[in-house]
C-alpha positions, 0 to 999 in steps of 0.5 A: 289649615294650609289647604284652607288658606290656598283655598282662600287665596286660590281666587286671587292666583292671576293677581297674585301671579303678576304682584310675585312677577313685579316683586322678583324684577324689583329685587333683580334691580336691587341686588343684580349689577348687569342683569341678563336681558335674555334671560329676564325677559325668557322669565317674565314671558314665562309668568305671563303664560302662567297666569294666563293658563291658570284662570282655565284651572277654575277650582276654588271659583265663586262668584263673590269672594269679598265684598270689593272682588268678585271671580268667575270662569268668565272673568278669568278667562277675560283675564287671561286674554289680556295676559295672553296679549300682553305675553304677544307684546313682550315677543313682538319687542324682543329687538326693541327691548334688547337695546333698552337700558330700562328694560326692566323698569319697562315690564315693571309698569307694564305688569303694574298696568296689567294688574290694575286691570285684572282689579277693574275686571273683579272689581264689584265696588266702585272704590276697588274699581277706582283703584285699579283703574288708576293702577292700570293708567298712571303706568301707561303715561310713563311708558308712553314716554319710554323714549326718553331721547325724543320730544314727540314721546314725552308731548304723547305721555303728556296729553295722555296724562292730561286726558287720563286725568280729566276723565278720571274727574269726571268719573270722580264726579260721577261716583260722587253723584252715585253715592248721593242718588243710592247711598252705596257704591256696591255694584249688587246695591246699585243694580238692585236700588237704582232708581231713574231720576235726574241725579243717577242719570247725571251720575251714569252719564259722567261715569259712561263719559269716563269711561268712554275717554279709554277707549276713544269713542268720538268725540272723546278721542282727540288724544288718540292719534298723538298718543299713538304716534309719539309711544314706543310701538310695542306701547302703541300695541299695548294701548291699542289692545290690551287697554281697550279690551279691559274697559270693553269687558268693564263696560259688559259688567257696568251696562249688563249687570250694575245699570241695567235699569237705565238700558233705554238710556245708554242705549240712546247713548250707545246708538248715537256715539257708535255711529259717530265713532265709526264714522268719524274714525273712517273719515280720519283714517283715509287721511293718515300717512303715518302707520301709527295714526293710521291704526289709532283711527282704525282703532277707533272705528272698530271699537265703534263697531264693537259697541253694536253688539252692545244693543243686542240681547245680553248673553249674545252682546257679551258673547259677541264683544269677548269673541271680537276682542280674541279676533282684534288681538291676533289681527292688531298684533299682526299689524303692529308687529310689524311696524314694531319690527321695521320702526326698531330696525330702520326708525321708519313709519310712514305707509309709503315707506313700506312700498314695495315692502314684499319685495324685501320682506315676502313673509312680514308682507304676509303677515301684514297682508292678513292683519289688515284683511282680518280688520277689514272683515274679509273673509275667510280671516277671523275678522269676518266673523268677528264683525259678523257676530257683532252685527248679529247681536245689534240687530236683535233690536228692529227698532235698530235695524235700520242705524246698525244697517247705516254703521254694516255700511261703513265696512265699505269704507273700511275696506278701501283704506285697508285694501289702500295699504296693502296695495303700498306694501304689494307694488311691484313697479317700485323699489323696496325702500325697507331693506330685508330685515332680521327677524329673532326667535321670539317675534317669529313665535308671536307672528306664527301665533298671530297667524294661526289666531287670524285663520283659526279662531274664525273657523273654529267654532268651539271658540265661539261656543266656548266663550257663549257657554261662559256668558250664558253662565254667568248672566 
C-alpha cells in the first residue's frame, strides 16, 4: 500500500520538494524570533540541489500522469536546469541577503516563482498551465521591489506588473478563442483537432503575443530594461535566466507539440520577430551606460537568437534551445555575479565604474572576461557552440538560409559591445575606481561553477548528445 502511494506520488517529488522547502521557511517565520541567516540559506541551497539531483532518478516516469501534468525524463531535466540556476543565485546573493531583514520572505517568493514554473513545464492543459504561469509572475512583481528603500525598485515592479498583467489578458483572450475554435483546452485534443481557420489563428496568435511579452522578444519588451535596472541584482539574474529559460522550454511543447498544425504560420511569425528582436536589442545595447541596461538588451538579442533554432527540424530545435539555455546559464551568471558582488559592496553599476577593474579585482575580472566572451560566442567558450548548434538547427530550412545568414551577421555587432566592455574593465592607463573586494565562500563556489560550465559544456560533447538522446526520445 505505502509503496503504491510514493509511486503515485513519485512523479511530483521536484514539486513536492520546493512546496516542503516554502512550508518549512513559512513555519521558521512563525515560531523562530531571530532565525540564523547562515544557516537558513545553507538549507534552502541544499533543497535547491536536491530537486535538482532528483529529476536525474527517473524512476516511476510516464509521459502522462493526470489529465493536467504530464513528466518525462526531458521535463525533468529542464526542471532541474532552472533549479540548478536558481541554486547559482541564491550563492551569488549570499553578501546581499546577509543584510536583508527579509530574507526569508525573499526565498519564500522565489521558491514560490519557481514552482510555478515546474507546473507550466508539466502542464498539458491550458487551465493548469494558466495557473502556474501566474504562480511564477505574481512573485516576481514583489521581489522586483525587494529594495523597498528605493523609488527606482518599486517604478520596476510597477511596469513589470502592468506588463505582466496586460499579456496575461491577452493570453486570457487567447485561451478563450481556443475553446471557442476546438471546444477543449486539453494540449493532446488541440494537437489532434485543431483546424486552420480565422478563429484558431487569432486564438494562437494572442496566446504566441502572451507569451513572447516574458521573454522580451521586440517589440513586446519595452518594460525590460527598466525592470532590470530598478530590481535587486540577484532578481535581475533571476529574471534574466531562470524566467526566460521556463517559457523557452514552454515554447518547445506549445510550437513543437500542441500547434504543430499551424508551423507555416509561426514560423513567419518566428522569422519576422526574430530579426527584429536581434536587431533591435544590438542597436540599444551599443548605447547602455548602465551594466544592468546593458544585459537586458544583451538578453533580448540573444533570445532573439534563440528563436533561430526554432525554424529548424524538431528533435534538433529542441535539442539546440536546452543545450543553449545550459550555456546562457553558466555564461549570464558569470556576468551577474559580478555586478551582484560589486552593486552590494560599493552600490556602484555603471560600465565605466569597472575601468580598470583588474587592476583591483584580477580574478572577478576574469571571471567577468569569460561571461562576456561566452555571450559574444567567442571560441573556445561555450558560447560558441551554444550560437553554433542554434544556427545549425535554423538553417535546415533553404527557404531560411538567406534571413538566418542576416541574424549569423549580427554576431559582429554583438561582438563589438561585448569586446566594448572588456576593454573598460582591462584599461590599464587609469586608476581603479572598484576597490579590491571580499569575496565570501558561497559566491567563490558559484564563480568557480560558472567557470567550469563557460569552459566545459562547450567541449564536452556527451552534454550535447545527452540532451538530444532526450529529445529525440521524447518527440
Amino acid at each position: 500500500m505505502m509503496h503504491n502511494y510514493l509511486y503515485f506520488i513519485w512523479p511530483f517529488k521536484q514539486e513536492i520538494l520546493l512546496l516542503l522547502a516554502i512550508f518549512i521557511l513559512l513555519l521558521v517565520q512563525i515560531f523562530v524570533d531571530k532565525p540564523n541567516k547562515e544557516w537558513t540559506m545553507q538549507w534552502v541551497n541544499l533543497f535547491l540541489l536536491i530537486t535538482v539531483f532528483t529529476g536525474f532518478w527517473q524512476v516511476g516516469y510516464t509521459s502522462d500522469v493526470s489529465v493536467m501534468f504530464q513528466l518525462s525524463p526531458l521535463i525533468a531535466f529542464e526542471k532541474s536546469v532552472l533549479a540548478f540556476a536558481t541554486y547559482l543565485i541564491s550563492l551569488q546573493g549570499y553578501q546581499w541577503l546577509k543584510h536583508q531583514t527579509y530574507f526569508i520572505e525573499f526565498y519564500v517568493l522565489l521558491l514560490s516563482s519557481l514552482l510555478g514554473m515546474f507546473c507550466m513545464i508539466s502542464a498539458t492543459h491550458f487551465l493548469f498551465f494558466y495557473v502556474g504561469l501566474e504562480l511564477s509572475t505574481i512573485p516576481l512583481a514583489i521581489l522586483a521591489n525587494f529594495h523597498l528603500q528605493k523609488k527606482q525598485s518599486s517604478e520596476a515592479a510597477f511596469k513589470f506588473i502592468v506588463s505582466a498583467s496586460f499579456a496575461s489578458a491577452i493570453f486570457l483572450l487567447g485561451i478563450s478563442f481556443l475553446y471557442g475554435s476546438i471546444g477543449t483546452l486539453s494540449f493532446n485534443a488541440i494537437a489532434t483537432q485543431l483546424n486552420v481557420n480565422p478563429l484558431s489563428i487569432l486564438a494562437f496568435v494572442l496566446l504566441f503575443t502572451g507569451l513572447l511579452f516574458k521573454i522580451s522578444v521586440v517589440p513586446f519588451h519595452l518594460w525590460t530594461a527598466d525592470v532590470y535596472q530598478g530590481s535587486p541584482v540577484i532578481v535581475t539574474a533571476f529574471l534574466s535566466v531562470v524566467s526566460k529559460a521556463s517559457i523557452l522550454f514552454v515554447l518547445l511543447n506549445l510550437l513543437l507539440n500542441v500547434f504543430y498544425s499551424l508551423e507555416q504560420i509561426w514560423h513567419l511569425m518566428l522569422l519576422i520577430l526574430l530579426l527584429l528582436t536581434i536587431f533591435v536589442g544590438n542597436l540599444f545595447a551599443l548605447r547602455q551606460q548602465n551594466f544592468k541596461r546593458f544585459m537586458a538588451f544583451s538578453s533580448i538579442t540573444q533570445v532573439g537568437f534563440i528563436l533561430v533554432a526554432f525554424m529548424g527540424q524538431h528533435v534538433l530545435a529542441s535539442a539546440a534551445v536546452i543545450y543553449f539555455v545550459v550555456v546562457y546559464l553558466f555564461s549570464n551568471l558569470c556576468v551577474f555575479g559580478v555586478i551582484s558582488l560589486v552593486s552590494t559592496t560599493t552600490g556602484k553599476e555603471n560600465i565605466a565604474d569597472f575601468k580598470g577593474f583588474y587592476q583591483s579585482n584580477p580574478f572577478l575580472a576574469w571571471v567577468l572576461l569569460l561571461g562576456l566572451f561566452s555571450l559574444a560566442g567567442i571560441p573556445p567558450t561555450a558560447g560558441f557552440f551554444g550560437k553554433f548548434f542554434l544556427l545549425l538547427s535554423g538553417i535546415q530550412h533553404v527557404q531560411y538560409f538567406s534571413w538566418i545568414t542576416i541574424a549569423a551577421l549580427n554576431l559582429i555587432i554583438t561582438l563589438y559591445y561585448y569586446l566594448r566592455v572588456v576593454v573598460v574593465i582591462f584599461q590599464r592607463d587609469a586608476a581603479a575606481e572598484i576597490p579590491k573586494l571580499y569575496i565570501s565562500y558561497p559566491i567563490k563556489v558559484s564563480f568557480f561553477i560558472c567557470i567550469v560550465g563557460v569552459l566545459l559544456v562547450g567541449v564536452a560533447s556527451w552534454i550535447y548528445q545527452y540532451i538530444f538522446t532526450l529529445d529525440f526520445a521524447a518527440f
